[in-house]
N, C-alpha and C positions, 0 to 999 in steps of 0.2 A: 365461598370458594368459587371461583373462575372454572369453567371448563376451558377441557384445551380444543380448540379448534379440529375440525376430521383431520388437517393436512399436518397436523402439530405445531402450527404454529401461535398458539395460546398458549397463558403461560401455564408454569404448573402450579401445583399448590405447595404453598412453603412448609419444608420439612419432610416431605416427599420425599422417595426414593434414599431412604437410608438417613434423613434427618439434614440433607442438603437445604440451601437456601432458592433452588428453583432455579428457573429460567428467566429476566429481565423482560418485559413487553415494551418494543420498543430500541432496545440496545441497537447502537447502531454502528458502533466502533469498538473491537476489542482492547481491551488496557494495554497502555503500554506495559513492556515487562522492565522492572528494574532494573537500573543502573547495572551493568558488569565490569566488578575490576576486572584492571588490565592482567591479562595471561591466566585467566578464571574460567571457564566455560560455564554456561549457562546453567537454569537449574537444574542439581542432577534427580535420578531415578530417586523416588519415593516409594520405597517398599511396600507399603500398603495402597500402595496408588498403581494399576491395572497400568493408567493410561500414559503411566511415565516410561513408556515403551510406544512402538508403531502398531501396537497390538489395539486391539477394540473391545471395551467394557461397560458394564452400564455406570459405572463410579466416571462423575466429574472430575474434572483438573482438579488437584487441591495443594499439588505442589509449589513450593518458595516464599520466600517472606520479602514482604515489603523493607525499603529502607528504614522502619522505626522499628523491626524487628518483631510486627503483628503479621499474624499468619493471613498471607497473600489468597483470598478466593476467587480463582478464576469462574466467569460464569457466561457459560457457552450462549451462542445465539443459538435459538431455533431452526429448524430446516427453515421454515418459510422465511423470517429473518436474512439468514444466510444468503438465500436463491436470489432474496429483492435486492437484497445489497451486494452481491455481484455482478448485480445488470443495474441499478444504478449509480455506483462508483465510476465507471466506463463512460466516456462520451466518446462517439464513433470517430474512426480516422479517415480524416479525410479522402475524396478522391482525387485519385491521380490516373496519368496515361502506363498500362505496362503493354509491351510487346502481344502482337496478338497470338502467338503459340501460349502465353500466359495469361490470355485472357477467358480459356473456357469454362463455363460456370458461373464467370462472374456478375455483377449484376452493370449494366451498364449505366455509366454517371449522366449523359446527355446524349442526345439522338444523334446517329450518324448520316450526315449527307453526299451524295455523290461531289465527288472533287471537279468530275468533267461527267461530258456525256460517257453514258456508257452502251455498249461499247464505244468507245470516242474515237473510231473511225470504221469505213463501210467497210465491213471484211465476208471474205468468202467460207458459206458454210456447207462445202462440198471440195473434197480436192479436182479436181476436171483443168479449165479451161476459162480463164475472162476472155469475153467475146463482145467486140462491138459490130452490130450487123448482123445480117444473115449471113449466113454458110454458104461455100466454103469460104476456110478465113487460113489466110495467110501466115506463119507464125514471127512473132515478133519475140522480144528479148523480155525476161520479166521485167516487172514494173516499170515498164515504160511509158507515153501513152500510146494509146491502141486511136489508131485512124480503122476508119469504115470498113468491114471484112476482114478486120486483124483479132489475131488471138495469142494470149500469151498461156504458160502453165500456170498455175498457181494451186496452192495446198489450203485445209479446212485451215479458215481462222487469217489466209493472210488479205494484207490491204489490198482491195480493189482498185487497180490502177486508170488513171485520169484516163475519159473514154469509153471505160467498159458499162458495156448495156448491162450483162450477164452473165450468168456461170454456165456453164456446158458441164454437166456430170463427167466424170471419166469414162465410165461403164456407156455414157451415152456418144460417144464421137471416138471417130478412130486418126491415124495417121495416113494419109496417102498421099499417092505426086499426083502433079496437076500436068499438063501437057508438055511442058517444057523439064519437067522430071523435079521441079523443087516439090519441098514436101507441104503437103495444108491440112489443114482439118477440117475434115466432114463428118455431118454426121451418121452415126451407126451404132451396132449393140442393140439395145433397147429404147433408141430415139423415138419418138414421134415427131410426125409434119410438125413443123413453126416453132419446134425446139431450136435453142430456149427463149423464153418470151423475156422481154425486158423486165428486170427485179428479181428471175430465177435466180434462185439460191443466193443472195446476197444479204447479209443482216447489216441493215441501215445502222450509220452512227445516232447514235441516241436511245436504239430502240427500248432498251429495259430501263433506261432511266436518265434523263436529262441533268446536266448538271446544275447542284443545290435542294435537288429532292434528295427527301427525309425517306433512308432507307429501313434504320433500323431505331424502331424508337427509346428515350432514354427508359431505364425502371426492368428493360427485358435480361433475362437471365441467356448468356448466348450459348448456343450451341454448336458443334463446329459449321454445320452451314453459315449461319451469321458470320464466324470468322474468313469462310470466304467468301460472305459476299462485301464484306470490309477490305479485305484484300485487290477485292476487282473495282472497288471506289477507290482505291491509292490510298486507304489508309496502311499505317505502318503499326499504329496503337491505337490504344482506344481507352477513354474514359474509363473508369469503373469506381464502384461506392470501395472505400478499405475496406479489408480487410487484418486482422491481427496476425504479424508474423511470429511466429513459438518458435524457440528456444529450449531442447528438451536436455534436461542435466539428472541422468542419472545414477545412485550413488549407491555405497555398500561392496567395502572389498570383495565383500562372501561371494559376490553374482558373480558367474560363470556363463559366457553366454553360447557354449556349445557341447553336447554332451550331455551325460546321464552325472549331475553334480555327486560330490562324493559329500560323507556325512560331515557339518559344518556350513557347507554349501549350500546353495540355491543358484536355481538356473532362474537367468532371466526372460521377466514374464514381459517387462515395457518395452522393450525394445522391438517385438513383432507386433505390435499391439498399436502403441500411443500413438506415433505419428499419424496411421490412418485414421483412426478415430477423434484429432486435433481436426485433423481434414471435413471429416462427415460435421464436426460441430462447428466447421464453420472458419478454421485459422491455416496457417498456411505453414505447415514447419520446415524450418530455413536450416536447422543444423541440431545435430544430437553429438552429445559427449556423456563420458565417464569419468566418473571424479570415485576418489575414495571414500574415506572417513575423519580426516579430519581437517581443521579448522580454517586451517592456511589454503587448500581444496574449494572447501567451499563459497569463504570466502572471493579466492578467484574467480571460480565459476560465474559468482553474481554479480562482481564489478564489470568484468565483460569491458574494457574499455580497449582493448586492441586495435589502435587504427587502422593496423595492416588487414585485418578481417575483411576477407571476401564477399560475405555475407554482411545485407543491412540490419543492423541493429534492433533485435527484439521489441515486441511491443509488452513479450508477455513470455517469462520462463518459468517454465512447470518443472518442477523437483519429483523427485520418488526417495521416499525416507527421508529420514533426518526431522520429522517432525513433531516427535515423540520428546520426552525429557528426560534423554537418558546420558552421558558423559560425551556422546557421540553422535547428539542430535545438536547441530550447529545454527539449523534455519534462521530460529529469532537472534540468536547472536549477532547472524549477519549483516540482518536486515539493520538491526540498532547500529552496527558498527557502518553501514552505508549511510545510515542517515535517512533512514523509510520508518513507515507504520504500519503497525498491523489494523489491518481493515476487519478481519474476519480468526480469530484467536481459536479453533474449537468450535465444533457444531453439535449440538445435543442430538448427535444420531449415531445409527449402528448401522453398517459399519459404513469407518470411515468418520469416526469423531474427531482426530487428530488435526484435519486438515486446517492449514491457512492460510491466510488470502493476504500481502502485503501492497505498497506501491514506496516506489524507490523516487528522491529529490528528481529526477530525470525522466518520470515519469512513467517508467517501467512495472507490469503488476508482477508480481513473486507470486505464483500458485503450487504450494508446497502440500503435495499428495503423500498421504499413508505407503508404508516401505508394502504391507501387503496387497494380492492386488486385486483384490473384489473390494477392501476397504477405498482402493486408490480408482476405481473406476465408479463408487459411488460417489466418494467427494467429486471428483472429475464432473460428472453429471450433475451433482448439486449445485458446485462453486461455476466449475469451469467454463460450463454450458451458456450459463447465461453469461458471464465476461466476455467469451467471444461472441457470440450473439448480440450485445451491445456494441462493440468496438467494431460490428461486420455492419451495423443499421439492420439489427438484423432483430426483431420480437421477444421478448423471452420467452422461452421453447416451454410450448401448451402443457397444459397436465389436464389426464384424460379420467375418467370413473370405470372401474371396472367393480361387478358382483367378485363377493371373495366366496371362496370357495370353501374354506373352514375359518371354525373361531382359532381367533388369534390374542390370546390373552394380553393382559393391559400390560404396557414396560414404564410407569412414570417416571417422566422428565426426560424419556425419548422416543423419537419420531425412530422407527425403525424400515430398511430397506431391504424389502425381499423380493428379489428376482422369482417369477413364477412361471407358470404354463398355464394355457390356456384348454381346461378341458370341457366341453358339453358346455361353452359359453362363461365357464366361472375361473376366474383369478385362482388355481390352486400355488399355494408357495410351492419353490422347486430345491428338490434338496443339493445337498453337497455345495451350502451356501458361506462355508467358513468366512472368516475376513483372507483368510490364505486361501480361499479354495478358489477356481475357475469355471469349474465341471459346469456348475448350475447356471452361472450366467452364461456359456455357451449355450445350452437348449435352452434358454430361457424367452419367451415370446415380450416380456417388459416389467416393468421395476412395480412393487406395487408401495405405497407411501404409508404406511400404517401410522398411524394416531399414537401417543402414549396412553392415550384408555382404552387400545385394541380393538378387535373387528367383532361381530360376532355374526354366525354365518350367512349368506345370503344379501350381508349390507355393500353399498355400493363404496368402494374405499379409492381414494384418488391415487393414479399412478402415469407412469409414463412412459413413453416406447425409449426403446432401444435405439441410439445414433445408426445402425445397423439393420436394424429389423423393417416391421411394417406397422403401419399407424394402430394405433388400438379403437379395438369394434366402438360402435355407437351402441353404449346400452340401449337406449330407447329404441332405435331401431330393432337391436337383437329383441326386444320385448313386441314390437310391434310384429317381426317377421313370425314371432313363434305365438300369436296370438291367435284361437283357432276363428276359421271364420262362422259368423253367426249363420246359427239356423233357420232357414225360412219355413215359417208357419204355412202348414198343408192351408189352401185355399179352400174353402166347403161351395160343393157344388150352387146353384142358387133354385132355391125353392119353385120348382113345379107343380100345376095342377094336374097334369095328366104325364102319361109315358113318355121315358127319355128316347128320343129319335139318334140308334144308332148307324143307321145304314151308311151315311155317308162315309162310317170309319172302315166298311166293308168294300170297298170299291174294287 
């Protein structure tokens, strides 16, 4: 028999977990699902089958029959399976120019260079006085030229006009007549003798940067300073690596999405939720709708071909429910009926087994999340995580080792995710972790990846932070800082013939 891998992704052993046929090593595409007559919906709920709901169990698919009328076994990829082939189905989208109020964050496609010099002309960085000459000076009309002993007004930032030696501060020169009663400026306030010297206060054209120097180099993630200093080079846009625009379509008459839901009801949990966390992993969500339950619904939702749409065309729409196989789960119907495949059928984990990963003739992925929503925030992070990350150029997002902090019995033939805390350095799981519940992934410091041959106490178990959170500790580290440090061995005095001389310590 094969062991399964710590991260779960080895297979299992066949017959495992209730006499199932295991997990595929390897699998890299879920089966297509059979043909559906027309006005049929897909296959329905299997009463002995947990997972023909949005709910989470440790029972495989085993719902449908093939078209020869042998019973159909779906057989889930594995976490790690899943995670790989969500980030290599993906090849990144290209870059393009967006506006630079839309450029914060992003990573920049090729280096920016000055357009012209900059500042690209001599301007005055004091409001006072351009003056050519010694004082007194005559005044003249703004920007005009100034001949010998003239001055005009001028403000911080404007163009230094042809002639002007220099700035004269305000604070440093006043108004007065000169013999004949017209008015000039001299100086006064806080002048000193030989104010002001030629080049006071003027910032030379060129000075921060000649035009064709490389301001900001390509690969840098900007910040809003960068955006203005692309602003003050004259750019209008700017490069950057794609990004994945999301499409969030979420479904389920029952949702309510304000109020204390009444029984029957659910208040919805994705809609405060997804879009910013689409954000932290990396995609950019362009529009959110509500669809109900059925088929004509969902349908729409996924064709999406409205030219009039204000919004550019999805790279990537993520669903909530309907992923389950129950009269009122549509997802795969739709996809067949678009003319897509499924990439990813079922993830042999908890929770959050349901999810599936499709791509549409058009190119579009379909990321169809569990209706509950700690189920729908773990596929999210399995599936979702690395698809945007691929399509951003962007790594597949690290997984880190933490000590676990209790045994965690074996679940074979699934990889299980449990949100934990972090106590006294160890991985404890964290409760109120339903597939419905929130509680626990809210306090939760990060996911921990548990094996299907479980933890047992003190072993190092692979997990990974929170889109949200803060990176997870360095075990070794935590092992190094809490290591005590060695004792030094008392010295023995060294061997004398005669009396130790202490005086000197008496001083």
């Amino acid at each position: 028999m094969t062991a399964a891998a710590p991260d779960g992704s080895g297979p299992t052993a066949p017959g495992s977990d209730g006499g199932k046929d295991g997990l595929r090593e390897g699998f890299t595409e879920g089966p297509a699902d059979p043909p559906i007559p027309a006005g049929q919906d897909p296959a329905g709920p299997d009463p002995t089958d947990p997972d023909s709901t949005d709910e989470d169990s440790t029972d495989e698919d085993t719902a449908g029959q093939d078209t020869a009328g042998e019973p159909h076994r779906h057989l889930a990829h594995t976490w790690q399976e899943a995670r790989q082939l969500a980030f290599d189905c993906a090849v990144p989208i290209p870059a393009a120019p967006v506006p630079l109020r839309q450029a914060l964050g992003r990573t920049l496609a090729a280096d920016i260079v000055a357009l012209q010099d900059m500042p690209h002309y001599a301007s005055s960085a004091m409001d006072g006085w351009a003056v050519n000459g010694s004082g007194p000076w005559i005044l003249a009309e703004p920007n005009q030229l100034l001949a010998p002993h003239q001055a005009s007004p001028i403000a911080t930032g404007g163009l230094i006009p042809a002639g002007a030696k220099a700035v004269l501060r305000s604070e440093s020169g006043i108004i007065d007549a000169d013999e004949d009663g017209l008015p000039v400026l001299k100086l006064g306030g806080n002048a000193k003798p030989g104010d002001p010297r030629n080049g006071d206060h003027i910032r030379k054209a060129g000075e921060e940067a000649a035009a064709g120097d490389v301001l900001i180099k390509g690969g840098t993630v900007l910040n809003p300073a960068h955006l203005a200093l692309a602003a003050l080079a004259g750019s209008d846009t700017l490069p950057v690596l794609g990004k994945a625009l999301v499409r969030l379509v979420f479904t389920g008459s029952e949702v309510v999405t304000s109020g204390v839901p009444a029984p029957g009801q659910v208040r919805d949990t994705f809609g405060p939720q997804l879009a910013a966390v689409v954000g932290m992993l990396g995609g950019i969500c362009t529009e959110e709708v509500k669809i109900g339950d059925t088929y004509a619904e969902w349908l729409a939702a996924l064709e999406d071909t409205d030219p009039a749409a204000e919004n550019l065309p999805a790279d990537v729409v993520i669903t909530t429910g309907g992923t389950g196989r129950s009269g009122t789960d549509h997802l795969r119907r739709s996809v067949t009926e678009l003319g897509g495949r499924l990439l990813i059928d079922g993830v042999a984990m908890r929770p959050g087994h349901p999810a599936v990963l499709a791509e549409l003739p058009d190119g579009r992925y379909i990321l169809g999340l569990p209706g509950n929503p700690l189920a729908a925030m773990m596929a999210l992070s399995t599936i979702g995580a690395p698809l945007l990350a691929a399509l951003g150029h962007g790594p597949i997002p690290p997984l880190g080792e933490v000590p676990c902090g209790s045994t965690i019995d074996a679940d074979p033939g699934r990889t299980r995710l449990m949100p934990f805390r972090l106590l006294y350095g160890m991985a404890s799981p964290a409760q109120h972790t339903g597939p419905g519940m929130m509680r626990g992934l809210a306090a939760a410091d990060g996911v921990l990846v548990v094996p299907p041959h479980g933890v047992q106490l003190g072993e190092l178990v692979p997990a990974f932070a929170l889109p949200w959170g803060t990176p997870l500790p360095d075990p070794a580290a935590a092992s190094a800082a809490q290591k005590p440090a060695a004792k030094r061995t008392a010295r023995k005095a060294a061997a004398s013939d005669g009396p130790v001389d202490w005086s000197a310590l008496l001083g």
